[in-house]
N, C-alpha and C positions, 0 to 999 in steps of 0.2 A: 490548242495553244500555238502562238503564232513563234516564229524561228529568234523572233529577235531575246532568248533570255540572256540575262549576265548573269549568270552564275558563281563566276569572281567577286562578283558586284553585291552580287547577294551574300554570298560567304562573307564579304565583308561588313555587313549592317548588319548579319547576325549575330556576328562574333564578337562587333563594337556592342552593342546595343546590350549582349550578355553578361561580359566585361562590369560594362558601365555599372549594370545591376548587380556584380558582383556572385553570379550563380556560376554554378558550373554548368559542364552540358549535360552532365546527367541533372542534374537538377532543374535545367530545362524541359527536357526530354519529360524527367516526370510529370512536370504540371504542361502540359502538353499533351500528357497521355500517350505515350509513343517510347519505342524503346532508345536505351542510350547510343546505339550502333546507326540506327534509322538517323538520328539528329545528330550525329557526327558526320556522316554522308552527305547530310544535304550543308552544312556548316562548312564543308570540306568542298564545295562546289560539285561533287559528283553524284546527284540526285537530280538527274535533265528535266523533268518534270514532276517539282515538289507538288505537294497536295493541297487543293485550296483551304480544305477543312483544318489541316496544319499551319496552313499563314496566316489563318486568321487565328487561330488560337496562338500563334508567334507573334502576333500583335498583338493582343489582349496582354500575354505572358512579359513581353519585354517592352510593352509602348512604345511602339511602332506604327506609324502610317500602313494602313491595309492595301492604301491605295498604290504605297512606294512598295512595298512587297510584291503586290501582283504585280506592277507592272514591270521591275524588275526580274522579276520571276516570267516574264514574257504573257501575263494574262492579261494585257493592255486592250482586246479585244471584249475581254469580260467585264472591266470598269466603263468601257462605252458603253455597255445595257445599264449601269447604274448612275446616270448622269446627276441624282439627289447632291447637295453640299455635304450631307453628311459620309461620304465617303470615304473624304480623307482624316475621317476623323477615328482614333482605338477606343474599343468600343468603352474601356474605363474612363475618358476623354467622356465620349457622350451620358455615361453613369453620370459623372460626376456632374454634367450639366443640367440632367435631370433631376439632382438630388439639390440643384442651387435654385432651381426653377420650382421645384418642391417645398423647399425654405420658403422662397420670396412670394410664393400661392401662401404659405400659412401666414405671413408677415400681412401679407395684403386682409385673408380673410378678418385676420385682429385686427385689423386696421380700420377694416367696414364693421365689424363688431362691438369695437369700442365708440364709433361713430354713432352707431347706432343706440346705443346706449345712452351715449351722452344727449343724442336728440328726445331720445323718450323719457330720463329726468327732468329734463328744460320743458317738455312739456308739462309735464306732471309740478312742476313747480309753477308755469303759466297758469295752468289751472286751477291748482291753490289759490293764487295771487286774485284770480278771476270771482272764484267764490267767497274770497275777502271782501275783495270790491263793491262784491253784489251787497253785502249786509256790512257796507262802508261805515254805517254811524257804529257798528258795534267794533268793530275790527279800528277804527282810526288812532285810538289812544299807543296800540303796539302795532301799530304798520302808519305811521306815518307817511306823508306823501316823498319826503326823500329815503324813506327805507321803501319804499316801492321802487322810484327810481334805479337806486343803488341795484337791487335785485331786479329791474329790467336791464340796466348795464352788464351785472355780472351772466346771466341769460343770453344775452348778447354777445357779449366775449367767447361763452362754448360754444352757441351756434358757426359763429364765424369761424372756431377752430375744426369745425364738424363739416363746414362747407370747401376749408380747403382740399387740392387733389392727393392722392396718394401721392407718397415719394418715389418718382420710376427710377432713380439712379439705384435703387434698393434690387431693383433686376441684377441678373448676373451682364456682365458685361461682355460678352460671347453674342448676346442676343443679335448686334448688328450683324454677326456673321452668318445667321440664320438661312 
Protein backbone atom coordinates (compact mmCIF):
# COMPACT_ATOMS: atom_id res chain seq x y z
CA UNK A 1 0.00 0.00 0.00
CA UNK A 2 1.47 3.18 -0.96
CA UNK A 3 1.96 6.09 2.00
CA UNK A 4 -0.35 8.44 0.45
CA UNK A 5 -3.85 7.17 2.42
CA UNK A 6 -6.56 9.65 3.91
CA UNK A 7 -7.95 8.30 6.29
CA UNK A 8 -9.85 11.47 7.53
CA UNK A 9 -10.93 11.41 3.99
CA UNK A 10 -12.11 7.93 4.23
CA UNK A 11 -13.82 8.18 7.66
CA UNK A 12 -15.64 10.79 5.91
CA UNK A 13 -17.26 8.90 2.79
CA UNK A 14 -18.07 6.31 5.21
CA UNK A 15 -19.78 8.01 7.52
CA UNK A 16 -21.67 10.31 4.74
CA UNK A 17 -22.42 7.43 2.49
CA UNK A 18 -23.83 5.39 5.83
CA UNK A 19 -25.72 8.37 7.14
CA UNK A 20 -27.31 8.86 3.78
CA UNK A 21 -28.38 5.10 3.77
CA UNK A 22 -29.69 5.52 6.96
CA UNK A 23 -27.87 2.28 8.65
CA UNK A 24 -26.16 2.29 11.56
CA UNK A 25 -22.55 0.97 11.98
CA UNK A 26 -23.54 -1.96 13.37
CA UNK A 27 -25.66 -2.46 10.77
CA UNK A 28 -23.06 -1.99 8.57
CA UNK A 29 -20.58 -3.86 10.00
CA UNK A 30 -23.31 -6.72 9.71
CA UNK A 31 -23.91 -6.93 6.14
CA UNK A 32 -20.30 -6.52 5.65
CA UNK A 33 -19.62 -9.54 7.67
CA UNK A 34 -17.21 -8.06 10.16
CA UNK A 35 -17.61 -7.04 13.67
CA UNK A 36 -19.11 -3.82 14.94
CA UNK A 37 -15.79 -2.58 16.82
CA UNK A 38 -13.58 -3.49 13.39
CA UNK A 39 -16.00 -0.90 11.46
CA UNK A 40 -16.04 1.70 14.00
CA UNK A 41 -12.14 1.72 13.76
CA UNK A 42 -11.68 1.95 10.32
CA UNK A 43 -15.07 4.78 10.30
CA UNK A 44 -12.98 6.42 12.92
CA UNK A 45 -9.81 6.84 10.67
CA UNK A 46 -7.80 4.55 12.94
CA UNK A 47 -7.47 1.32 10.88
CA UNK A 48 -3.97 2.37 8.64
CA UNK A 49 -4.56 -0.27 6.33
CA UNK A 50 -8.32 -1.18 5.73
CA UNK A 51 -8.82 -4.47 3.97
CA UNK A 52 -9.42 -4.56 0.36
CA UNK A 53 -12.07 -7.56 0.74
CA UNK A 54 -13.83 -4.94 3.21
CA UNK A 55 -14.03 -1.86 0.64
CA UNK A 56 -15.29 -3.61 -1.71
CA UNK A 57 -17.96 -5.08 0.21
CA UNK A 58 -18.31 -1.20 1.56
CA UNK A 59 -19.06 -0.51 -1.76
CA UNK A 60 -21.46 -2.87 -2.78
CA UNK A 61 -23.00 -2.23 1.01
CA UNK A 62 -23.36 1.55 0.78
CA UNK A 63 -22.80 2.57 -3.15
CA UNK A 64 -19.80 3.64 -3.23
CA UNK A 65 -17.17 4.07 -6.03
CA UNK A 66 -14.42 1.06 -5.43
CA UNK A 67 -12.27 3.09 -7.27
CA UNK A 68 -12.68 6.28 -4.62
CA UNK A 69 -12.26 3.82 -1.85
CA UNK A 70 -9.12 2.36 -2.83
CA UNK A 71 -7.75 5.07 -3.74
CA UNK A 72 -8.52 6.96 -0.84
CA UNK A 73 -7.56 4.14 1.20
CA UNK A 74 -3.99 4.67 -0.57
CA UNK A 75 -4.39 1.49 -2.90
CA UNK A 76 -4.02 3.75 -6.00
CA UNK A 77 -1.13 1.45 -6.92
CA UNK A 78 -3.81 -1.60 -7.08
CA UNK A 79 -6.37 0.38 -9.42
CA UNK A 80 -3.33 0.96 -12.08
CA UNK A 81 -3.32 -3.06 -12.61
CA UNK A 82 -7.16 -2.68 -13.39
CA UNK A 83 -7.15 -0.17 -15.97
CA UNK A 84 -10.96 -1.86 -17.49
CA UNK A 85 -13.96 1.29 -17.26
CA UNK A 86 -15.67 -0.82 -15.20
CA UNK A 87 -13.81 0.08 -12.10
CA UNK A 88 -15.28 2.91 -11.04
CA UNK A 89 -18.27 1.49 -11.23
CA UNK A 90 -20.24 -0.66 -7.48
CA UNK A 91 -20.78 -3.54 -8.32
CA UNK A 92 -24.87 -3.06 -7.82
CA UNK A 93 -24.24 -0.34 -10.48
CA UNK A 94 -22.94 -3.14 -12.85
CA UNK A 95 -26.01 -5.74 -11.65
CA UNK A 96 -28.11 -3.40 -12.48
CA UNK A 97 -26.63 -2.77 -15.96
CA UNK A 98 -26.64 -6.31 -16.62
CA UNK A 99 -29.99 -6.85 -15.57
CA UNK A 100 -30.99 -3.75 -18.33
CA UNK A 101 -28.83 -5.39 -20.98
CA UNK A 102 -30.72 -8.62 -20.06
CA UNK A 103 -34.24 -6.90 -20.51
CA UNK A 104 -33.25 -5.23 -23.86
CA UNK A 105 -31.44 -9.04 -25.08
CA UNK A 106 -35.11 -10.43 -24.31
CA UNK A 107 -36.99 -7.23 -25.93
CA UNK A 108 -34.69 -7.65 -28.99
CA UNK A 109 -35.17 -11.58 -29.15
CA UNK A 110 -39.24 -10.77 -29.36
CA UNK A 111 -38.53 -8.59 -31.55
CA UNK A 112 -36.75 -11.03 -34.12
CA UNK A 113 -39.42 -13.51 -33.13
CA UNK A 114 -42.31 -11.57 -33.81
CA UNK A 115 -40.49 -10.71 -37.10
CA UNK A 116 -40.09 -13.68 -37.89
CA UNK A 117 -43.37 -14.86 -37.50
CA UNK A 118 -44.93 -12.32 -39.26
CA UNK A 119 -42.62 -13.18 -42.47
CA UNK A 120 -43.56 -16.84 -42.30
CA UNK A 121 -47.56 -15.91 -42.27
CA UNK A 122 -47.07 -13.53 -45.30
CA UNK A 123 -45.61 -16.28 -46.74
CA UNK A 124 -47.94 -18.71 -46.14
CA UNK A 125 -50.54 -16.38 -47.18
CA UNK A 126 -48.34 -15.78 -50.64
CA UNK A 127 -48.78 -19.15 -51.24
CA UNK A 128 -52.22 -19.50 -50.68
CA UNK A 129 -52.71 -16.58 -53.09
CA UNK A 130 -50.28 -18.65 -55.46
CA UNK A 131 -52.26 -21.78 -55.59
CA UNK A 132 -55.43 -19.73 -56.19
CA UNK A 133 -53.88 -18.19 -59.02
CA UNK A 134 -52.75 -21.53 -60.33
CA UNK A 135 -56.60 -22.87 -60.77
CA UNK A 136 -57.54 -19.07 -61.44
CA UNK A 137 -60.89 -19.90 -63.57
CA UNK A 138 -62.06 -21.71 -60.38
CA UNK A 139 -61.00 -19.35 -57.50
CA UNK A 140 -61.93 -15.97 -59.65
CA UNK A 141 -65.60 -15.52 -58.55
CA UNK A 142 -64.13 -15.16 -54.54
CA UNK A 143 -60.75 -13.77 -55.07
CA UNK A 144 -61.25 -11.25 -57.50
CA UNK A 145 -58.39 -9.35 -59.16
CA UNK A 146 -58.71 -6.29 -56.59
CA UNK A 147 -59.20 -8.75 -53.61
CA UNK A 148 -55.78 -10.22 -54.68
CA UNK A 149 -54.48 -6.79 -54.94
CA UNK A 150 -55.82 -5.54 -51.61
CA UNK A 151 -54.08 -8.76 -49.90
CA UNK A 152 -50.87 -8.12 -52.01
CA UNK A 153 -50.92 -4.55 -50.38
CA UNK A 154 -51.80 -5.65 -46.97
CA UNK A 155 -48.69 -8.51 -47.30
CA UNK A 156 -46.81 -5.62 -48.23
CA UNK A 157 -47.46 -3.43 -45.35
CA UNK A 158 -46.21 -6.52 -42.73
CA UNK A 159 -43.26 -7.28 -44.84
CA UNK A 160 -42.17 -3.62 -44.80
CA UNK A 161 -42.91 -3.67 -40.93
CA UNK A 162 -40.81 -6.92 -40.57
CA UNK A 163 -37.92 -5.18 -42.54
CA UNK A 164 -37.58 -2.31 -40.42
CA UNK A 165 -34.42 -2.23 -37.62
CA UNK A 166 -34.83 -2.94 -34.12
CA UNK A 167 -35.23 0.05 -31.97
CA UNK A 168 -31.50 0.59 -30.30
CA UNK A 169 -32.67 3.54 -28.04
CA UNK A 170 -34.41 0.44 -26.20
CA UNK A 171 -30.58 -0.26 -25.14
CA UNK A 172 -29.90 0.86 -21.69
CA UNK A 173 -28.24 4.27 -21.93
CA UNK A 174 -24.95 3.61 -19.93
CA UNK A 175 -23.97 1.61 -23.15
CA UNK A 176 -21.83 4.79 -24.50
CA UNK A 177 -19.92 4.64 -21.41
CA UNK A 178 -18.95 1.10 -22.18
Amino acid sequence: MENNANLAELSKILSTARMKKGYSQRKVARLINTHHSTYNELEKGNIKKPDIDMLRNLSEVLEISLELLLTTAGYADILDSFKDKAHNRTPKNLKELVRQYRESQMDLLQDSSDKRTRVAECRSRLKSMMFKLEDYDYYKEIFPPEKILEEIKLIYEDLEMCAEKYDYSKLPDDRINL
